[in-house]
MIZA-218492 format. One record per residue (C-alpha): residue number from 1; x, y, z. Coordinates in steps of 0.02 Angstrom, whole numbers, plus 50000, padded with zeros to 5 digits. Layout:
% MIZA-218492
NUM;X;Y;Z
...
% end
This chain:
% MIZA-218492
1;47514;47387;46284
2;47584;47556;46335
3;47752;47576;46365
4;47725;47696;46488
5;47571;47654;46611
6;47498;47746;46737
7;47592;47783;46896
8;47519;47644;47025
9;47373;47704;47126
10;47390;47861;47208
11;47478;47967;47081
12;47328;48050;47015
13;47295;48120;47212
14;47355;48295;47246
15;47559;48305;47307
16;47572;48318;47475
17;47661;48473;47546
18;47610;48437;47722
19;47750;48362;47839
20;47700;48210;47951
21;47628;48278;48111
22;47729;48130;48187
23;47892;48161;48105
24;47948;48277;48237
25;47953;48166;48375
26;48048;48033;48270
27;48249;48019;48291
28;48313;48078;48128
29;48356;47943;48002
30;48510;48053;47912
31;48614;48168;48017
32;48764;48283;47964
33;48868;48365;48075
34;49019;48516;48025
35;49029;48410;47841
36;49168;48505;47756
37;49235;48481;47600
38;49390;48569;47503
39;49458;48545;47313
40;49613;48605;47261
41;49618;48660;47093
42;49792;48666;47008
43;49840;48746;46844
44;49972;48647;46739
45;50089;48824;46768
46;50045;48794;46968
47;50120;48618;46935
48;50280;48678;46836
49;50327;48797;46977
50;50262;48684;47121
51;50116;48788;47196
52;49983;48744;47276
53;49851;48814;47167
54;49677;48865;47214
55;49578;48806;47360
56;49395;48797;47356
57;49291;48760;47494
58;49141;48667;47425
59;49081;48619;47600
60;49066;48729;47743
61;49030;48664;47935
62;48866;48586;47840
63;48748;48523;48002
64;48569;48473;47976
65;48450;48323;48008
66;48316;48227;47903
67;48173;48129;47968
68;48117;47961;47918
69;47999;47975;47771
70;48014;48178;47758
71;48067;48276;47597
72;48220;48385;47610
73;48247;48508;47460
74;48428;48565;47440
75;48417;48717;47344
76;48548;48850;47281
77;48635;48916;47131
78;48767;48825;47019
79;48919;48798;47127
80;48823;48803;47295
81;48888;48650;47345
82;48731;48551;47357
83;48762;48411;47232
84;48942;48384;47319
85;48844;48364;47480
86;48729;48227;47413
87;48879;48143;47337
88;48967;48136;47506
89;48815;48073;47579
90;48851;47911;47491
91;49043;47950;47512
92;49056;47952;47328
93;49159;48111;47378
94;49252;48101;47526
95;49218;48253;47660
96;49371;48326;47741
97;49298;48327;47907
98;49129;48313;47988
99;49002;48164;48044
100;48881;48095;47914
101;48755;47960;48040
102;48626;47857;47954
103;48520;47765;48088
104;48638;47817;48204
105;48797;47724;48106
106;48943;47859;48064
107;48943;47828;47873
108;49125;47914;47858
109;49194;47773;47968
110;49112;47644;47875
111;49224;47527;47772
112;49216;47366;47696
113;49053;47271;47709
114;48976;47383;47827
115;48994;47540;47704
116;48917;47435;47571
117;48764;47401;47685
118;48752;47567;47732
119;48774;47631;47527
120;48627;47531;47501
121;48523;47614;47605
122;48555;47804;47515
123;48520;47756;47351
124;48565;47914;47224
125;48452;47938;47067
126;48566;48064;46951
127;48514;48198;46823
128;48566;48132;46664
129;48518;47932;46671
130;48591;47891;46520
131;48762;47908;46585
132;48726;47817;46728
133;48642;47685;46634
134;48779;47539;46559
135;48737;47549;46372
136;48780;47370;46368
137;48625;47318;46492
138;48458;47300;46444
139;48361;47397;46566
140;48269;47231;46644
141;48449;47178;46692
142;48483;47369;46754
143;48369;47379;46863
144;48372;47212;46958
145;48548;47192;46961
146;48568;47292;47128
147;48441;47162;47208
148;48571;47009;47158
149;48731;47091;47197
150;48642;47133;47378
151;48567;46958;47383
152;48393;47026;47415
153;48320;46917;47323
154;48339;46740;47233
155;48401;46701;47057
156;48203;46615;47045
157;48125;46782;47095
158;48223;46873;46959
159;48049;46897;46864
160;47940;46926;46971
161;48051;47064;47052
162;48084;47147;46912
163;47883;47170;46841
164;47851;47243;47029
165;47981;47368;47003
166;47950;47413;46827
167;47774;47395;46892
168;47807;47529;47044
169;47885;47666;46897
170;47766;47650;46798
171;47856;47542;46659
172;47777;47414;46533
173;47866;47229;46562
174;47884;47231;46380
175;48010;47357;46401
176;48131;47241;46505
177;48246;47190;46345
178;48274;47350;46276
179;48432;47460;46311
180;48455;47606;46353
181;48469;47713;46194
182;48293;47643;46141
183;48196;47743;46263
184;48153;47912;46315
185;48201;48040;46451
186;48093;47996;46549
187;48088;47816;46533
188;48254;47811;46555
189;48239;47917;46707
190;48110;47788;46782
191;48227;47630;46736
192;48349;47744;46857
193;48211;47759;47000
194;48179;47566;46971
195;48351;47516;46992
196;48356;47627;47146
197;48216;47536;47233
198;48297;47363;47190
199;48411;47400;47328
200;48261;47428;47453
201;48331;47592;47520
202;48272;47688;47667
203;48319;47872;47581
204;48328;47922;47393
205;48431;48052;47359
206;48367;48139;47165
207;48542;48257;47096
208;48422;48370;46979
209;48324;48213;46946
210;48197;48307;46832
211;48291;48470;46769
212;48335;48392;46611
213;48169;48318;46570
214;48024;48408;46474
215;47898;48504;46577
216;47771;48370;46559
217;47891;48221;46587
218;47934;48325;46749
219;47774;48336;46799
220;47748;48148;46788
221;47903;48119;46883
222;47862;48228;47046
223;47697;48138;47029
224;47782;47956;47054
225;47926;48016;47193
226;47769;48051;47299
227;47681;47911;47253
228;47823;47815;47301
229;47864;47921;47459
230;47666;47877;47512
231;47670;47696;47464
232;47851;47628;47526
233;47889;47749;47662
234;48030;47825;47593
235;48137;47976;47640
236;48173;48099;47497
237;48319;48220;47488
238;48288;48334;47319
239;48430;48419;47261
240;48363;48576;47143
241;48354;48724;47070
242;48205;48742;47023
243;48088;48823;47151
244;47901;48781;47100
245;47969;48586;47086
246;48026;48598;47275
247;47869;48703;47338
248;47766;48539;47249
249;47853;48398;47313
250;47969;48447;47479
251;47894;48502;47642
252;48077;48570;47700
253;48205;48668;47627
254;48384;48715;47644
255;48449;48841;47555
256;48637;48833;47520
257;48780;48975;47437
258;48940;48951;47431
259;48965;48774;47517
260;48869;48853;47694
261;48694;48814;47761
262;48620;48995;47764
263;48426;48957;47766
264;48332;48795;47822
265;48143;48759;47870
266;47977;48724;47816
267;47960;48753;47608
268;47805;48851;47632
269;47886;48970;47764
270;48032;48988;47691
271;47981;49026;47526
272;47833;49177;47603
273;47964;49255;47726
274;48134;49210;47695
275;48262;49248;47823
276;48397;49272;47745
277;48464;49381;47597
278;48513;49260;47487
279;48343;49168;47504
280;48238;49329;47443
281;48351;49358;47321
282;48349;49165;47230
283;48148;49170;47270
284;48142;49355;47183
285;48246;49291;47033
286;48114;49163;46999
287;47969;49198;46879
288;47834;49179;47008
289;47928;49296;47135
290;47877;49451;47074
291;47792;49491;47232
292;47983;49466;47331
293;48071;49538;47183
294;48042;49732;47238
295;48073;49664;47446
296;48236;49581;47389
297;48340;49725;47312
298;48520;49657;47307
299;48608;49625;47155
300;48626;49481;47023
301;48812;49516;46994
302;48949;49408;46993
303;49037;49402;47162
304;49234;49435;47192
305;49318;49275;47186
306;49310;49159;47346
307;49437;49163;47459
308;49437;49032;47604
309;49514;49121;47722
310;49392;49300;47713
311;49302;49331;47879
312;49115;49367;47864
313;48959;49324;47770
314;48982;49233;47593
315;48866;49347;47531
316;48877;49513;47569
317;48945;49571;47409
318;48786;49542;47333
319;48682;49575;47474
320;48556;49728;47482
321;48554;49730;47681
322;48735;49705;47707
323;48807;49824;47834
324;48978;49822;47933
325;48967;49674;48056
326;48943;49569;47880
327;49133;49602;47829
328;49206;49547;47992
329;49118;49422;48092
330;49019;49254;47999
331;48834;49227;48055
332;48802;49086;48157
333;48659;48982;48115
334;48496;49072;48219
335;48322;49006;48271
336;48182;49141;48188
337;48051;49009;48226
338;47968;48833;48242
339;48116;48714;48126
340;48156;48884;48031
341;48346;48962;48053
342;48446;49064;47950
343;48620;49106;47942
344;48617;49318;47942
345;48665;49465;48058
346;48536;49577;47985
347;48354;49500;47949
348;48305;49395;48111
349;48131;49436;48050
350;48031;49399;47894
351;47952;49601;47942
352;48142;49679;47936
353;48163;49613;47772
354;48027;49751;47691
355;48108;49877;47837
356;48288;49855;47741
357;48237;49847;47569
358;48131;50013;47594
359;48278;50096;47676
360;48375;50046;47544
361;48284;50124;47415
362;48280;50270;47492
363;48459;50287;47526
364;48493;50249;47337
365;48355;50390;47285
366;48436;50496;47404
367;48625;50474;47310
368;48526;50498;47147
369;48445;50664;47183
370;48629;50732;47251
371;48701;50686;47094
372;48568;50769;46975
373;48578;50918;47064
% end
């Protein structure tokens, strides 16, 4: 038998980027209100002379809303803040201040039995499996162990359980005694999907659940999140990178720098007329932007240091449009259309965006023929 099978039934059908005509009515099943989140980051020398260190604000007055059975991409660069928001999600990091509802229950006030009902419900899948995998386990007693410690199930239904689950990733039973280090990426990345839906959770929320995989392996895991989006009803939040993954599987996105919220709406809008600079600039970056990468301008170096207490956009030291308004006042989150906003002073329209990058050009030609002659 094959260790890996066939994702059940509909995998082989075409991913579906459409939203759920329905979904907007719905009341959302996951909303976050001002979520904010600080570290403080202190050097052994900021110990010895008793000073405070750095602060970092990894969180920023985060507000959106997911709706039952939707995909939600969380998208931005390395310390954008968006894996620190789906670890406070499940409180696994604490937020400083904010509202975090699921089903209308304020997770942040949850304690006791009550927060481990509503942990169950937000079930987190993470990037590297192995190291959330106990070496110790084999994988058949991984993944059903969240159904006994729940009491989902019976000790007699401990079988049966288990082959639907390994059943649902696409897993061969004959794979329930091994551990961890005998398999593969991406079995061991299923066995981590598995265990998830032992816990019969409402949302599943993927950290970079595919980055480290091989291409094909990723390809095979899209394929089964929305085969099991389709089949059990779930809601997905996606936290990526990687761009031609989210236009696949997510029919929203949110686009997050620096711990703030600057872009959210539909993946397919978004990604053909971003609102915001930081959006065109992370879309022109990637190897199928070429056709934003001339639109975009702006610049791929580093940015100054953050400083928590600096009025104005996050980005406007590496933004192409940036003008004064930028340095002194922070943009509010604005409607540019139907469940599309973006955080920015300057492009309210997808059309302004071509308006400022040609203007920009021409200002730098301008500066280069005064210097030449």
């Amino acid at each position: 038998m094959s260790e890996i099978m066939d994702p059940p039934r509909c995998a082989s059908e075409a991913i579906p980027i459409d939203r759920p005509q329905e979904a907007d009515a719905q009341e959302p099943i996951l909303r976050l209100e001002g979520v904010r989140k600080e570290f403080a980051k202190r050097s052994l020398s900021d110990r010895l002379r008793r000073q405070p260190g750095v602060r970092t604000l990894a969180l920023d007055d985060v507000s959106l809303s997911v709706a039952p059975q939707e995909a939600l991409a969380l998208v931005g660069e390395s310390g954008s803040g968006k894996t620190t928001l789906a670890h406070s999600l499940v409180r696994l990091v604490e937020p400083d201040a904010g509202r975090i509802e699921l089903l209308g229950r304020d997770v942040l006030k949850a304690s006791g039995s009550e927060l481990v009902a509503l942990r169950r419900r937000m079930q987190l899948i993470y990037q590297d499996p192995y190291t959330s995998l106990n070496p110790a386990l084999s994988i058949g007693r991984a993944i059903i162990e969240p159904a006994l410690v729940h009491r989902l199930i019976d000790r007699s239904e401990t079988q049966s359980r288990l082959g639907e689950l390994m059943g649902y990733v696409g897993l061969s039973a004959s794979l329930a005694e091994r551990r961890p280090r005998a398999l593969s990426g991406g079995q061991r990345q299923r066995v981590a999907i598995a265990r998830a839906l032992a816990a019969e959770p409402e949302i599943l929320i993927a950290d970079e659940a595919v980055s480290a995989l091989d291409v094909s392996v990723q390809g095979q895991v899209i394929r089964l999140f929305a085969t099991l989006r389709r089949e059990l009803g779930l809601t997905l939040i996606f936290v990526s990178h990687q761009l031609a993954t989210v236009a696949q599987l997510c029919e929203r996105v949110a686009i997050m720098y620096r711990g703030r919220l600057v872009e959210i709406g539909p993946t397919r809008e978004v990604f053909s007329a971003p609102r915001h600079g930081y959006t065109a600039t992370l879309i022109a970056a990637h190897p199928g932007g070429r056709r934003l990468r001339d639109r975009a301008g702006g610049t791929s170096a580093p940015p100054p240091p953050p400083s928590m207490d600096q009025p104005g956009c996050p980005f406007r030291h590496r933004c192409a449009y940036a003008t004064d308004i930028c340095s002194t006042h922070t943009p509010s989150m604005l409607s540019v259309g139907p469940g599309h906003a973006a955080s920015c002073h300057v492009l309210p329209h997808a059309d302004d965006l071509a308006a400022a990058a040609g203007a920009r050009r021409h200002r730098a030609q301008t500066r280069a023929d005064g210097h030449e002659g």
